[in-house]
C-alpha positions as CSV (number, residue, x, y, z in Angstrom):
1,X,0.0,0.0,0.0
2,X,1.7,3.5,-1.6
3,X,0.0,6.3,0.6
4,X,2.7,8.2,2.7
5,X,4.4,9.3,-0.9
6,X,5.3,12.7,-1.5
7,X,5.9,14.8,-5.0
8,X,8.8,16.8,-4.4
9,X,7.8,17.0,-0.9
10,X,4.9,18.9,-1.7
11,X,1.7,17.0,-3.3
12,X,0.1,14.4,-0.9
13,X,-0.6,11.0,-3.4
14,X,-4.5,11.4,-1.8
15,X,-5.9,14.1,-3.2
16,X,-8.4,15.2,-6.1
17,X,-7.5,13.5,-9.3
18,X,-6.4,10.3,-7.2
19,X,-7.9,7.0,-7.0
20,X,-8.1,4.2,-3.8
21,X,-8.6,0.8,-3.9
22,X,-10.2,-1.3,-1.0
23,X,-9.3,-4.7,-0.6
24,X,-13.2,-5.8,-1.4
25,X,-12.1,-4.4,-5.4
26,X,-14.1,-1.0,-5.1
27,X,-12.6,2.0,-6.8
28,X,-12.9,5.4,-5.3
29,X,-12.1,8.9,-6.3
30,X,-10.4,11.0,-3.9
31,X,-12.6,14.2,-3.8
32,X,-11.0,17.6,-2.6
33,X,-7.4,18.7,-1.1
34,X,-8.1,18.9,2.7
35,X,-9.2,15.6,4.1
36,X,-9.7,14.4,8.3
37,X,-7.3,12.9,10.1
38,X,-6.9,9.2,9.4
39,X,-9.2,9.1,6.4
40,X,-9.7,10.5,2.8
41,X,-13.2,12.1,1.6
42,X,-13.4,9.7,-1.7
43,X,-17.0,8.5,-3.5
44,X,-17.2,4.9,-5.5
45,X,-17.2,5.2,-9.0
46,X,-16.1,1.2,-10.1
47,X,-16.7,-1.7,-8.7
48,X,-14.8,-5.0,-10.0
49,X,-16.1,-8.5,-9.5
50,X,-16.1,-11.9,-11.0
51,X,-13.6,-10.7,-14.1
52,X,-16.1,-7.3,-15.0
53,X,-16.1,-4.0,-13.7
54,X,-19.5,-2.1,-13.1
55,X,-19.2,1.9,-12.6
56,X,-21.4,3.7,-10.5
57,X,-23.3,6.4,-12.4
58,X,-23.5,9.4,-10.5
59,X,-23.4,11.0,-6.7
60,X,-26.6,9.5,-5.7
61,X,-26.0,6.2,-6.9
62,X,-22.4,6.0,-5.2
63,X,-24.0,6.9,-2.0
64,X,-27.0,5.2,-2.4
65,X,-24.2,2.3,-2.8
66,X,-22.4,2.9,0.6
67,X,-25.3,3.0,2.2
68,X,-26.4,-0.7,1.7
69,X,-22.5,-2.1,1.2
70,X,-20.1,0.1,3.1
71,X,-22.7,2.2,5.7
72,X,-19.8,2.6,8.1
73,X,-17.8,4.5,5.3
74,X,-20.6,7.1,5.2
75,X,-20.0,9.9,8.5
76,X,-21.1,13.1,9.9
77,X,-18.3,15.1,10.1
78,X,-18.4,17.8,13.1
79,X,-16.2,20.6,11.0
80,X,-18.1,20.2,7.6
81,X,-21.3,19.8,9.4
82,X,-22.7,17.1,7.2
83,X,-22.5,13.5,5.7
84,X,-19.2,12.9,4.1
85,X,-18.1,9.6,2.4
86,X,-14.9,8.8,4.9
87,X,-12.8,6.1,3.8
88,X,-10.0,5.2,6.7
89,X,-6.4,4.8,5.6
90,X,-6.1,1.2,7.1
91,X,-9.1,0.1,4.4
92,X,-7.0,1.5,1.7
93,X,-5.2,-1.8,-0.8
94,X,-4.3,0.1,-3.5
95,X,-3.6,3.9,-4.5
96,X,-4.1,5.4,-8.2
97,X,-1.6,8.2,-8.8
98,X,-2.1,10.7,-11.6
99,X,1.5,12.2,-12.4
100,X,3.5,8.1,-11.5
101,X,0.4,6.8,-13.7
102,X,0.9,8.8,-16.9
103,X,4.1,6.8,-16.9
104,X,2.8,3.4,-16.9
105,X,-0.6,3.4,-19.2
106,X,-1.5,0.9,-21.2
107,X,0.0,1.8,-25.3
108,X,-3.3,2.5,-26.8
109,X,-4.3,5.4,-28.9
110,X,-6.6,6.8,-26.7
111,X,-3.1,7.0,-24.3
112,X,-1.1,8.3,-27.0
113,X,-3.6,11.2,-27.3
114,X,-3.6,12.0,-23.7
115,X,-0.1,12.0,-23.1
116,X,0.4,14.1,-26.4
117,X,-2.1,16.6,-24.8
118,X,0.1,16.6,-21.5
119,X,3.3,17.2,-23.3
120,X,1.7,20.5,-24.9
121,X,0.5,21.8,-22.1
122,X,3.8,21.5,-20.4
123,X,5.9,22.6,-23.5
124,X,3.2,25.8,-24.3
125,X,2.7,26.9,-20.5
126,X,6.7,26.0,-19.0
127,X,5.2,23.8,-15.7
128,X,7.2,21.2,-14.6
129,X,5.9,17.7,-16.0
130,X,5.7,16.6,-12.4
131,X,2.5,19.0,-11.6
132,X,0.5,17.4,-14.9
133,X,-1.1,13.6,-13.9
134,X,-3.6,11.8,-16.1
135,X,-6.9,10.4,-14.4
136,X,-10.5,8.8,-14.5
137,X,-10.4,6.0,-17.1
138,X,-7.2,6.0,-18.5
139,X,-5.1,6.1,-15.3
140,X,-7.4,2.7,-14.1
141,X,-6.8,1.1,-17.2
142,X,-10.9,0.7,-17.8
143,X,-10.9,3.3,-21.0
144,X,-12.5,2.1,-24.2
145,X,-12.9,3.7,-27.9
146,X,-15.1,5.9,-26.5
147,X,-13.3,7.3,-23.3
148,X,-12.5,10.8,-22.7
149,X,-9.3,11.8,-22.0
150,X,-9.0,13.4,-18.2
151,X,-6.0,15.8,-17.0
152,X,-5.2,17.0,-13.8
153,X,-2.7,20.1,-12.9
154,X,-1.7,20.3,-9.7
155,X,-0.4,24.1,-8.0
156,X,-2.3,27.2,-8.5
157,X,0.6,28.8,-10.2
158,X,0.5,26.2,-13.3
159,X,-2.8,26.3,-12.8
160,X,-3.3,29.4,-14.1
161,X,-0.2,29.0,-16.3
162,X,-2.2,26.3,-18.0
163,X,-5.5,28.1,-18.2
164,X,-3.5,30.6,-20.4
165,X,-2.2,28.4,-22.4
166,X,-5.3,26.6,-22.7
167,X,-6.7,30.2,-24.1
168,X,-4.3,29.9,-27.0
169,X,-5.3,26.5,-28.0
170,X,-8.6,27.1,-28.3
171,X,-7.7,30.7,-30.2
172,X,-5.4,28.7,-32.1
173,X,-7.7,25.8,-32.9
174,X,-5.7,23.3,-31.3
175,X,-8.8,22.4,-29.2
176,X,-12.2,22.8,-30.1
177,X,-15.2,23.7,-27.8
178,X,-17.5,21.0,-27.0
179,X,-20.5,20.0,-29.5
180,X,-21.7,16.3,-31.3
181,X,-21.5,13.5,-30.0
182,X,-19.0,15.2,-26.9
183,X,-21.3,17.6,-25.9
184,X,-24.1,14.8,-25.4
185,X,-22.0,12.9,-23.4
186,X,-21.3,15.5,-21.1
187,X,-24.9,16.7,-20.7
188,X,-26.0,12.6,-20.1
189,X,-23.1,13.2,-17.0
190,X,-24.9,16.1,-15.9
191,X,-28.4,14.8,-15.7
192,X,-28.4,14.5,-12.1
193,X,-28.2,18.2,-11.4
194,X,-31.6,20.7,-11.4
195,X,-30.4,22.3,-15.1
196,X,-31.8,22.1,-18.5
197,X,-29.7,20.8,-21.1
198,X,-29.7,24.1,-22.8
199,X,-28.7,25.7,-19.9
200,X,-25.5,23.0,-19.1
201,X,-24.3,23.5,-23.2
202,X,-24.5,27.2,-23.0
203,X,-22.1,27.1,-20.2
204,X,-20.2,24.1,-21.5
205,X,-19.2,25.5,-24.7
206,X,-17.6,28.5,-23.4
207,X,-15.3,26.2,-20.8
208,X,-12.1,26.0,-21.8
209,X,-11.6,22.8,-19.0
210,X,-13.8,21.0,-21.3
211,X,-13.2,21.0,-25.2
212,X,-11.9,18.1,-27.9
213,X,-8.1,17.5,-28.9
214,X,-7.2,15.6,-31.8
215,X,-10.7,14.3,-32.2
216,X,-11.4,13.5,-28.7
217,X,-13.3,15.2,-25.4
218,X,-11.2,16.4,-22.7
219,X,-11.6,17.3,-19.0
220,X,-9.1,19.3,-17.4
221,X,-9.0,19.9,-13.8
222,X,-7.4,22.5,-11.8
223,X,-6.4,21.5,-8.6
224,X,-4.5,23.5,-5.4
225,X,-2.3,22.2,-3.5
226,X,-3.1,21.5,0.1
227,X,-1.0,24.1,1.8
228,X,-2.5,27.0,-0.8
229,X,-6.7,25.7,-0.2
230,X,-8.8,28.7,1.0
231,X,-10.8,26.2,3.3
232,X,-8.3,24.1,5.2
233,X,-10.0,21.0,7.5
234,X,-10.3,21.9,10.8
235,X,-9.8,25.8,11.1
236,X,-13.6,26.5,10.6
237,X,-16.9,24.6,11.6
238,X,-20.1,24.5,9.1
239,X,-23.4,24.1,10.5
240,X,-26.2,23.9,7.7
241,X,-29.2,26.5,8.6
242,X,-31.5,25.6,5.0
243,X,-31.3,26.1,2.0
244,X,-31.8,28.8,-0.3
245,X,-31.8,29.9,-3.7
246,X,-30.6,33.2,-4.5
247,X,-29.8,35.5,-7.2
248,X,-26.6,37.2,-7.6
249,X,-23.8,38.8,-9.2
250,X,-19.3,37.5,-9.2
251,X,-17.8,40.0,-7.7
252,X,-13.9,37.5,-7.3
253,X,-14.0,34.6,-9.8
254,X,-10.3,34.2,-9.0
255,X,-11.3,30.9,-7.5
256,X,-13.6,29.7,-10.1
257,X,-11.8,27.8,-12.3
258,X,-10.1,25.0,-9.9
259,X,-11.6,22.1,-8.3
260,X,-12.8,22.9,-5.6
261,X,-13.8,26.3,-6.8
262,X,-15.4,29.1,-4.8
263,X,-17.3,32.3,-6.1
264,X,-16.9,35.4,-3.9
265,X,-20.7,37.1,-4.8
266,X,-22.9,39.8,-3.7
267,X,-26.7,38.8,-3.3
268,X,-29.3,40.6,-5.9
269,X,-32.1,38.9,-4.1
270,X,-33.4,36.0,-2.3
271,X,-36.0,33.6,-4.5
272,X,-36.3,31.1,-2.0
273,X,-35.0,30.3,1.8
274,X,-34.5,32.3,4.9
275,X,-33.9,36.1,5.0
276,X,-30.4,35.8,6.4
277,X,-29.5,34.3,2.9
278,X,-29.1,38.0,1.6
279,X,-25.3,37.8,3.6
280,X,-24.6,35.3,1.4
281,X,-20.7,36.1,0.7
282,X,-19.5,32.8,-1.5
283,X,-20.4,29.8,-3.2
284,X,-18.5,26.8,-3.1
285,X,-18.9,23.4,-4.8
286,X,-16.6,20.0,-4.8
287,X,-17.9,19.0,-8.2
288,X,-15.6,20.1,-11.2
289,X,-18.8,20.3,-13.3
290,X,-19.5,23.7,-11.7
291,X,-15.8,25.0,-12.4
292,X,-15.6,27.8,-14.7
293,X,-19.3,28.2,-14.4
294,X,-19.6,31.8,-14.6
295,X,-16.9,35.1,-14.7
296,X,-16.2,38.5,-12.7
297,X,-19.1,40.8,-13.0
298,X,-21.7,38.4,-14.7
299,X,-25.0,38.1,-12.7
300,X,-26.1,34.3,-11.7
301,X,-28.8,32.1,-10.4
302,X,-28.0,29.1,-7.7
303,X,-29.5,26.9,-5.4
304,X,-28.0,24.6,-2.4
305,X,-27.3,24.1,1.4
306,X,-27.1,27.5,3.2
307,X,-24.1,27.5,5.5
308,X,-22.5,29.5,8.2
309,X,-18.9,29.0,9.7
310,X,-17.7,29.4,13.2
311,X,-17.0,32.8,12.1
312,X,-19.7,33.7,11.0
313,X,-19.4,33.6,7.1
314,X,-22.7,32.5,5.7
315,X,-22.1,30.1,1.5
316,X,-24.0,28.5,-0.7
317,X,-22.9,24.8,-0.6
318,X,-24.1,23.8,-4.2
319,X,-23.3,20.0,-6.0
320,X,-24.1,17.7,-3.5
321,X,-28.3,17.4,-4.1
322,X,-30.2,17.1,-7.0
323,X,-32.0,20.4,-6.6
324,X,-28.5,22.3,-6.5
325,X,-27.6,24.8,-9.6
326,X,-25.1,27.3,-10.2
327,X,-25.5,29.2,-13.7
328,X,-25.6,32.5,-15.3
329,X,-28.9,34.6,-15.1
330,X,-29.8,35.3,-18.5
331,X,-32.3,38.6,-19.2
């Protein structure tokens, strides 16, 4: 069992991007950057048995999973101030690493593809290799014909060095926005969150951590490292007061584009859910999908858990129920 690794002394293995094994075969993805101590926040997304491998199709099914095979995996944590999917170290067989795994894939073309992406971005954006790692699918070795290819950068500094260069391959036409076959895909992935399908390819198509190289769909994910998170855990408590749904304008979208992403926002007006929702200061979300969802000044419509810390910041938790959005407010 690989888990006490470090990159450069820096980048924990077990964070988002990474994959754990349990010794019953169940694959989980390591959600997030700032875990408890003695256990890693991580949801199922395969599970192997009798030579075939099943994956779990979205958040409700992998918890609706844990519940009936692994309840003891599913906690309430006292700091986050809800139920989290905690998977202990000592349950942990087998870890999936995104930067040593680009090294060892299996020599396919869908591989070849994804590692000539990865040797752009580093060449076009001067990162070290060691903060690029190569996920989902094609790390596990479970990618077909029709997998999309699924990057990780690591560090908010080539994060951001990557997002520019990721502008000038998309000016360039070195990637395309979504559309086709890609973009149905990506709204079929989407399906378990409260937005029309217009609504999730409007946003999609302007995303430049989503798009097609050399034929085939990419996700990108921006990730920070532990030591530069905004939300550390432990130095704050959340309690959950409601929820709420709230319209708004992005007032610091410096956070937007990495996984997790926060919005710092000002509250327009309140639609549904107490009135202490108009001090509303951020919205946060674990789930990549709402990455990049909408830029400095634009005005915006969202829905989830209403929060407030131990210090009294109230947010918008959005991603985690089926009711939860987070998209631009159209005229």
């Amino acid at each position: 069992m690989k888990i006490g690794r470090f990159l450069d002394a820096k980048r924990p293995t077990l964070i988002e991007g990474s994959y754990v094994e349990t010794e019953d075969r169940v694959t989980f993805a390591v959600k997030g950057v700032s875990h408890p101590p003695g256990g890693i926040i991580a949801v199922p997304k395969y599970v192997r048995a009798e030579g075939s491998t099943v994956k779990l199709g979205d958040f409700g099914s992998s918890m609706d999973f844990l519940r009936k095979n692994r309840p003891e995996f599913l906690v309430h944590d006292e700091y986050l101030g809800q139920e989290i999917p905690l998977i202990p170290l000592k349950e942990i067989s087998r870890v999936y690493d995104p930067i040593d795994g680009k090294n060892c894939l299996k020599e396919d073309v869908i591989s070849s593809v994804a590692l000539k992406m990865v040797s752009l971005l580093v060449e076009k954006s001067g990162i070290e290799s060691n903060a690029v790692g190569i996920t989902g699918s094609i790390l596990l070795g479970l990618h077909n014909e029709y997998s999309d290819i699924d990057i990780v950068i690591y560090g908010m500094r080539s994060c951001l060095k990557v997002y520019d260069t990721l502008k000038f391959m998309r000016d360039n036409n070195i990637t395309e926005c979504l559309s086709g076959r890609a973009l149905e895909k990506v709204l079929e992935s989407r399906s378990d969150t409260c937005m029309e399908p217009m609504a999730w390819t409007r946003h999609e198509k302007r995303k430049l951590t989503n798009g097609v190289f050399m034929g085939r769909p990419y996700t990108l994910k921006l990730v920070p490292l532990p030591e530069e998170f905004w939300d550390r855990y432990g130095e704050r408590r959340f309690k959950e007061i409601g929820r709420a749904t709230i319209r708004f304008r992005i007032n610091d979208a410096s956070k937007s584009i990495f996984t997790p992403c926060h919005y710092g926002i000002r509250v327009e007006s309140v639609i549904e859910g107490p009135d202490i929702s108009t001090r509303i200061s951020s919205i946060v979300s674990f789930r990549s999908r709402f990455a990049e969802q909408l830029h400095d000044g634009e005005d915006g419509i969202a829905s989830g858990r209403l929060e407030v810390s131990s210090d009294k910041e109230f947010r918008l938790f959005v991603g985690n129920g089926t009711k939860d959005f987070l998209m631009v407010d159209l005229p």
